[in-house]
PATOR-643446 format. One record per atom (N, C-alpha, C): residue number from 1; residue in one letter; chain; x, y, z. Coordinates in nm, 2 decimals, padded with zeros to 4 digits, always signed. Layout:
// residues N
<NUM, A, A, <X, Y, Z>>
...
END
This chain:
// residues 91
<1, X, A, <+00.09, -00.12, +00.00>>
<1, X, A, <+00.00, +00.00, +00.00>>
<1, X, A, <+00.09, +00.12, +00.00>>
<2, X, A, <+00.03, +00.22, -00.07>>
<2, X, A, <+00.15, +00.36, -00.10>>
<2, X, A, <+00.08, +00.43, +00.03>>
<3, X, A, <+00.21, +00.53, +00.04>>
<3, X, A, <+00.17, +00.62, +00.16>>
<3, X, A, <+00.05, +00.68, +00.12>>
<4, X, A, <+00.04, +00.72, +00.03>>
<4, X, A, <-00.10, +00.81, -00.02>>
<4, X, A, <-00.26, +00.72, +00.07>>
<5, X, A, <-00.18, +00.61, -00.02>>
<5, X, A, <-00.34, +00.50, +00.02>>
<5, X, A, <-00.34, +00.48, +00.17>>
<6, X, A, <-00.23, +00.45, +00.23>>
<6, X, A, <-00.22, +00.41, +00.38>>
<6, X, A, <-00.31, +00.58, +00.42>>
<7, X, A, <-00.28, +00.67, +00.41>>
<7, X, A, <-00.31, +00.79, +00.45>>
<7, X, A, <-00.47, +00.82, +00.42>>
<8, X, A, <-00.51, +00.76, +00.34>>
<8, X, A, <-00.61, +00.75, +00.30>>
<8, X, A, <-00.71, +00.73, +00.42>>
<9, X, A, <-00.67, +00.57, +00.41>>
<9, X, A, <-00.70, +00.45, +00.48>>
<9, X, A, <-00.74, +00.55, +00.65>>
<10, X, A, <-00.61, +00.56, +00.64>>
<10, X, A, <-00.62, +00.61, +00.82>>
<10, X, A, <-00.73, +00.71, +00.82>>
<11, X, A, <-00.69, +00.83, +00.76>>
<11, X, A, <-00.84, +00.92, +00.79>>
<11, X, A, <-00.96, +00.91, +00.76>>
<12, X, A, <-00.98, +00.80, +00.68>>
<12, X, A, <-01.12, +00.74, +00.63>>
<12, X, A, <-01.16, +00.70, +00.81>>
<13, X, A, <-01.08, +00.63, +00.84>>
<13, X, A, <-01.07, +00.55, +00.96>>
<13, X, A, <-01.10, +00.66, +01.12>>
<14, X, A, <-01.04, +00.74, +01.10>>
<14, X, A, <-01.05, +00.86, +01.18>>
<14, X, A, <-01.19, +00.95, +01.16>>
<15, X, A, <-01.23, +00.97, +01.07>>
<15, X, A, <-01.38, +01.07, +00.99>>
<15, X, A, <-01.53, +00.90, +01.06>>
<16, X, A, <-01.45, +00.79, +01.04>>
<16, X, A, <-01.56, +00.71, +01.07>>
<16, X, A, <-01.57, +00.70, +01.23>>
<17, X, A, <-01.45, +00.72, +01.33>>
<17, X, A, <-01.40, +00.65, +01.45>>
<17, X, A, <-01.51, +00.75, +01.54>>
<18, X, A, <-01.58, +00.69, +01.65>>
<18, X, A, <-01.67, +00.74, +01.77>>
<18, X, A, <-01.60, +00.88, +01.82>>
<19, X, A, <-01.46, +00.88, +01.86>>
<19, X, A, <-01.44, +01.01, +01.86>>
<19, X, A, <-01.47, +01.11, +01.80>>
<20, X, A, <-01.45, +01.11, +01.68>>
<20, X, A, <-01.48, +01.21, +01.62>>
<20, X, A, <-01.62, +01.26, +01.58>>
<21, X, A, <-01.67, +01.14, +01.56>>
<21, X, A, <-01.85, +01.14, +01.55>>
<21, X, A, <-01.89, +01.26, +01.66>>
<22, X, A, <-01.80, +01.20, +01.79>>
<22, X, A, <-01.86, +01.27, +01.90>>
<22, X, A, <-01.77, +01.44, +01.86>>
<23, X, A, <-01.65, +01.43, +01.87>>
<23, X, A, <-01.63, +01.58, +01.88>>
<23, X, A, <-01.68, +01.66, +01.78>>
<24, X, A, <-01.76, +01.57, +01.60>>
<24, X, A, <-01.79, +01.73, +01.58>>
<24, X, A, <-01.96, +01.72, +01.58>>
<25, X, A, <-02.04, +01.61, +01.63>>
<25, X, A, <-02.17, +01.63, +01.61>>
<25, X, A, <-02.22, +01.71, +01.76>>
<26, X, A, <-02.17, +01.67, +01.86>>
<26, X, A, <-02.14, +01.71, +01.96>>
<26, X, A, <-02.10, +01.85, +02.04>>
<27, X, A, <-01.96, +01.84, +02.01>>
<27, X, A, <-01.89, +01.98, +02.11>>
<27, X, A, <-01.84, +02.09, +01.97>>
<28, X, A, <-01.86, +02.06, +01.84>>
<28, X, A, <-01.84, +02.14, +01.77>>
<28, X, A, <-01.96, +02.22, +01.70>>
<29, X, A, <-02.04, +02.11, +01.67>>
<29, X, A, <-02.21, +02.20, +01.65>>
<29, X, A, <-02.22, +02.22, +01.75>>
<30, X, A, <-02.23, +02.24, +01.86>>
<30, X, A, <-02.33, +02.30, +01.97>>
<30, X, A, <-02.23, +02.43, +02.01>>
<31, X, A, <-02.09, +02.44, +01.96>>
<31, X, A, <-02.00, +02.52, +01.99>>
<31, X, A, <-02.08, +02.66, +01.89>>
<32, X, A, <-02.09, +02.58, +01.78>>
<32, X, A, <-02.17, +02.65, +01.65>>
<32, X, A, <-02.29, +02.73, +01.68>>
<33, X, A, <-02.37, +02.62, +01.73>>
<33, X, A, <-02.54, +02.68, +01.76>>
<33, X, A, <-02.50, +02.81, +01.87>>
<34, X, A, <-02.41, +02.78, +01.93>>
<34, X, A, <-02.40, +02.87, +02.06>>
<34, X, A, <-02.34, +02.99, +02.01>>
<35, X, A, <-02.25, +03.01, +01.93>>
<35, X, A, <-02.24, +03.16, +01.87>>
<35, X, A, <-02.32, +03.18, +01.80>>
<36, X, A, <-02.38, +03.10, +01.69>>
<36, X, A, <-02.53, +03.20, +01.63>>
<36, X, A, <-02.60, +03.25, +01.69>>
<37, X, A, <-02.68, +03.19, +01.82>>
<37, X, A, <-02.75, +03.21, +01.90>>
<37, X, A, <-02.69, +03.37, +01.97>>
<38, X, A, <-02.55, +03.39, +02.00>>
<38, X, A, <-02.49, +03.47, +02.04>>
<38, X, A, <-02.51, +03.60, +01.96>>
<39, X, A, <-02.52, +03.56, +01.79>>
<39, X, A, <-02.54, +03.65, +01.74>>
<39, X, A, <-02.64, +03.71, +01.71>>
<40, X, A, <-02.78, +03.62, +01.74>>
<40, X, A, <-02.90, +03.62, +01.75>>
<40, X, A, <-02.93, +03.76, +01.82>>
<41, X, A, <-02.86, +03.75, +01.95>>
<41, X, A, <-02.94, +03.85, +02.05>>
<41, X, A, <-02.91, +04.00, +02.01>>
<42, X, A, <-02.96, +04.07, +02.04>>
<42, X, A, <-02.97, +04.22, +01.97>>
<42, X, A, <-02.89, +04.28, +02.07>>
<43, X, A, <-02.79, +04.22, +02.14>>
<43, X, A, <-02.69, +04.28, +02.22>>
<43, X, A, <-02.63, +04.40, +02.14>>
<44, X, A, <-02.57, +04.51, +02.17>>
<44, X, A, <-02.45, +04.58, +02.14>>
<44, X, A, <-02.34, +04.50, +02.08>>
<45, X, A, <-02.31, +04.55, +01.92>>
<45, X, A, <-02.11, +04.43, +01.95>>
<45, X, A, <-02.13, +04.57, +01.83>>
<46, X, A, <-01.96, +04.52, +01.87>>
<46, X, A, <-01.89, +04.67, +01.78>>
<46, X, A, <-01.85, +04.56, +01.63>>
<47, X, A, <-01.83, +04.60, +01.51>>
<47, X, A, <-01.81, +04.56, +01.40>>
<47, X, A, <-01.70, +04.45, +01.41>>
<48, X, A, <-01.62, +04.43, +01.47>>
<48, X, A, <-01.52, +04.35, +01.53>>
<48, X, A, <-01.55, +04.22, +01.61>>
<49, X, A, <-01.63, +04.26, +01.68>>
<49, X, A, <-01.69, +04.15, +01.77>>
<49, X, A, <-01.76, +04.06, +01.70>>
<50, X, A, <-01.84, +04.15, +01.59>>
<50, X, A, <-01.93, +04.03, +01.53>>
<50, X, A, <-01.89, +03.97, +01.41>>
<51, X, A, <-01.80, +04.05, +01.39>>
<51, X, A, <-01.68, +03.96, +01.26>>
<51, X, A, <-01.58, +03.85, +01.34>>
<52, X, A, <-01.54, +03.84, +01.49>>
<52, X, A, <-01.48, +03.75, +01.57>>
<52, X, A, <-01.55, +03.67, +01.56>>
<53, X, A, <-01.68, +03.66, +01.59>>
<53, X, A, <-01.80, +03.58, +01.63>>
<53, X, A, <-01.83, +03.48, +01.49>>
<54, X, A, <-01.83, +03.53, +01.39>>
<54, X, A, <-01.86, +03.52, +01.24>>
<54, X, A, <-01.77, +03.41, +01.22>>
<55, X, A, <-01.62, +03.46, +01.25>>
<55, X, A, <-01.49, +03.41, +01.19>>
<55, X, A, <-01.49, +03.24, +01.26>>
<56, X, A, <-01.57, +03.28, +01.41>>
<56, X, A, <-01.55, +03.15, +01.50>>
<56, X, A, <-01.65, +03.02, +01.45>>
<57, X, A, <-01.77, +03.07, +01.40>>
<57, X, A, <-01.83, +02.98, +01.31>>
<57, X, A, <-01.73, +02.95, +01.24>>
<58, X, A, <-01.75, +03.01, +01.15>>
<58, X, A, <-01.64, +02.96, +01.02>>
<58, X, A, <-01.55, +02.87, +01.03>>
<59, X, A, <-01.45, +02.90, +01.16>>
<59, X, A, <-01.36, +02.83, +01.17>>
<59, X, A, <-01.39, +02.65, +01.19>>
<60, X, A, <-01.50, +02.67, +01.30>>
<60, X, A, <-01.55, +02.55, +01.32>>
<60, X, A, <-01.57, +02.46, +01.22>>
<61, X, A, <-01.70, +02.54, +01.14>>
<61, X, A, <-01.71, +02.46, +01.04>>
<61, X, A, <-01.60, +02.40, +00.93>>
<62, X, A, <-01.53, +02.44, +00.93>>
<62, X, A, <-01.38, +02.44, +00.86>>
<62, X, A, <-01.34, +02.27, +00.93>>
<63, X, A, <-01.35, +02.31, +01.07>>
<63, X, A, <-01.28, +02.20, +01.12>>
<63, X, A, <-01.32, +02.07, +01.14>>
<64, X, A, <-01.48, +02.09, +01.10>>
<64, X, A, <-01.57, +01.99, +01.06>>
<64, X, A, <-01.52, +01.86, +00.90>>
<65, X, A, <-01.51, +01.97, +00.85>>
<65, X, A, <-01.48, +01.95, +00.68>>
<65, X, A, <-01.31, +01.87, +00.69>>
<66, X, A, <-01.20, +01.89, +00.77>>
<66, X, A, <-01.06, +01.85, +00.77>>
<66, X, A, <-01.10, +01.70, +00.71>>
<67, X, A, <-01.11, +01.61, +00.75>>
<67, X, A, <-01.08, +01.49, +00.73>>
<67, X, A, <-01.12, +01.49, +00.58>>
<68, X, A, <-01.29, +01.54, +00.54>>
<68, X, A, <-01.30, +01.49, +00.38>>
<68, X, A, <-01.20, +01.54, +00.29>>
<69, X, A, <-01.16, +01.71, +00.34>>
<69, X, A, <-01.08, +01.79, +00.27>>
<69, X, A, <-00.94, +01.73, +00.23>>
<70, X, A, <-00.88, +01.65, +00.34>>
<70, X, A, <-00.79, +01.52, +00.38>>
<70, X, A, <-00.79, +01.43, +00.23>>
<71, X, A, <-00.87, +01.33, +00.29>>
<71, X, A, <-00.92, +01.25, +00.18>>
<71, X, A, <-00.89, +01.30, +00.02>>
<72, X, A, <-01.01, +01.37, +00.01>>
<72, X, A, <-01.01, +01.42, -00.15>>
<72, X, A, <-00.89, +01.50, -00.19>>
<73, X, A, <-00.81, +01.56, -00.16>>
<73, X, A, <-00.67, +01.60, -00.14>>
<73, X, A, <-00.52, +01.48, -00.21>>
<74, X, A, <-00.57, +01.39, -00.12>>
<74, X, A, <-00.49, +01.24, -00.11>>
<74, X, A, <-00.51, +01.18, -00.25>>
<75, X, A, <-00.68, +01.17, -00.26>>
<75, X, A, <-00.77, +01.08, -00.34>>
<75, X, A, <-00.69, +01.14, -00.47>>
<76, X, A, <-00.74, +01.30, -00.50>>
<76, X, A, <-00.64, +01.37, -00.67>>
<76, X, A, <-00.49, +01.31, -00.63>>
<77, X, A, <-00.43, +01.33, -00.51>>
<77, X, A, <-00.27, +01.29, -00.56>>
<77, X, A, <-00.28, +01.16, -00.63>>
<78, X, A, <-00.35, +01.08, -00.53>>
<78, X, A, <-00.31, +00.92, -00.59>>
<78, X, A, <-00.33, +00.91, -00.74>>
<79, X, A, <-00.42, +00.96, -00.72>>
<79, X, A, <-00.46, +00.96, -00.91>>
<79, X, A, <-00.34, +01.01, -01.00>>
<80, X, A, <-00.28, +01.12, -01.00>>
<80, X, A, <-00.21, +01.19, -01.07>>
<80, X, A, <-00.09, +01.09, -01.08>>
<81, X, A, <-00.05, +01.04, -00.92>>
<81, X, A, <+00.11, +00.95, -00.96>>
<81, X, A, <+00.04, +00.85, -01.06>>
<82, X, A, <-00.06, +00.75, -01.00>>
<82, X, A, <-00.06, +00.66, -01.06>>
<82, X, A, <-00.08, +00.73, -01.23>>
<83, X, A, <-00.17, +00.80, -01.26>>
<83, X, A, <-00.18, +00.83, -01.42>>
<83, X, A, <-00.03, +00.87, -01.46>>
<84, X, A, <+00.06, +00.87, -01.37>>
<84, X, A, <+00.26, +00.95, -01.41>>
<84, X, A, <+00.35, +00.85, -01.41>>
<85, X, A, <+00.27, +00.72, -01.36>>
<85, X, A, <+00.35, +00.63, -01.36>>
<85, X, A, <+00.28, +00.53, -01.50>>
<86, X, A, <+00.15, +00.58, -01.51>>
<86, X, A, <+00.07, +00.48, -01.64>>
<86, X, A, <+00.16, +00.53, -01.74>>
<87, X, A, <+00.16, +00.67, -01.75>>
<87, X, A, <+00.25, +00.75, -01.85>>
<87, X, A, <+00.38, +00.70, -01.91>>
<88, X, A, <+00.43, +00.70, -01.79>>
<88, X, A, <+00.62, +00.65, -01.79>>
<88, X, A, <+00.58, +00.52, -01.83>>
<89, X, A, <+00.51, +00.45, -01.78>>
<89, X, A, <+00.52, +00.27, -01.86>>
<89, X, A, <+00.48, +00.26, -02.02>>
<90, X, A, <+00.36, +00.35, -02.06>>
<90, X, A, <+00.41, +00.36, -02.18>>
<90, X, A, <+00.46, +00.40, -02.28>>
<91, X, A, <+00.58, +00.50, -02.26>>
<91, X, A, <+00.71, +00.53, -02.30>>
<91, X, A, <+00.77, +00.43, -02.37>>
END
């Protein structure tokens, strides 16, 4: 197995594993629901505050997405060597 595929393999392995199930259905949405809700209220925030607040969604969700981003990343390389090595064999 090529490192690509081994790498693969693992974070497939990782995006499926109960940990992580739990930390992003869990402590990362609810991390989420709890700043929109934050942003929800008609509190005072200066332009700053609510672009911090914005950014912290964002981020989260970002960190939701790692593993597929992972994957499909991996998924194009492998394809490319192997299409660079289909190449060179028929030379």
């Amino acid at each position: 197995m090529t490192d690509k595929a081994h790498l693969i393999k693992i974070i497939t392995e990782l995006k499926e594993s109960d940990g992580w199930l739990y930390l992003r259905d869990t402590v990362i949405k609810d991390d989420i629901l709890k700043a929109a809700l934050d942003l929800a209220e008609n509190k005072p925030m200066t332009p700053d505050e609510f672009n911090f607040r914005r950014g912290t969604m964002h981020a989260a969700k970002s960190f939701c997405d790692i593993p597929d981003k992972v994957i499909a990343n991996l998924t194009n390389e492998l394809a490319f060597d192997q299409a660079m090595i289909q190449a060179e064999d028929e030379k």
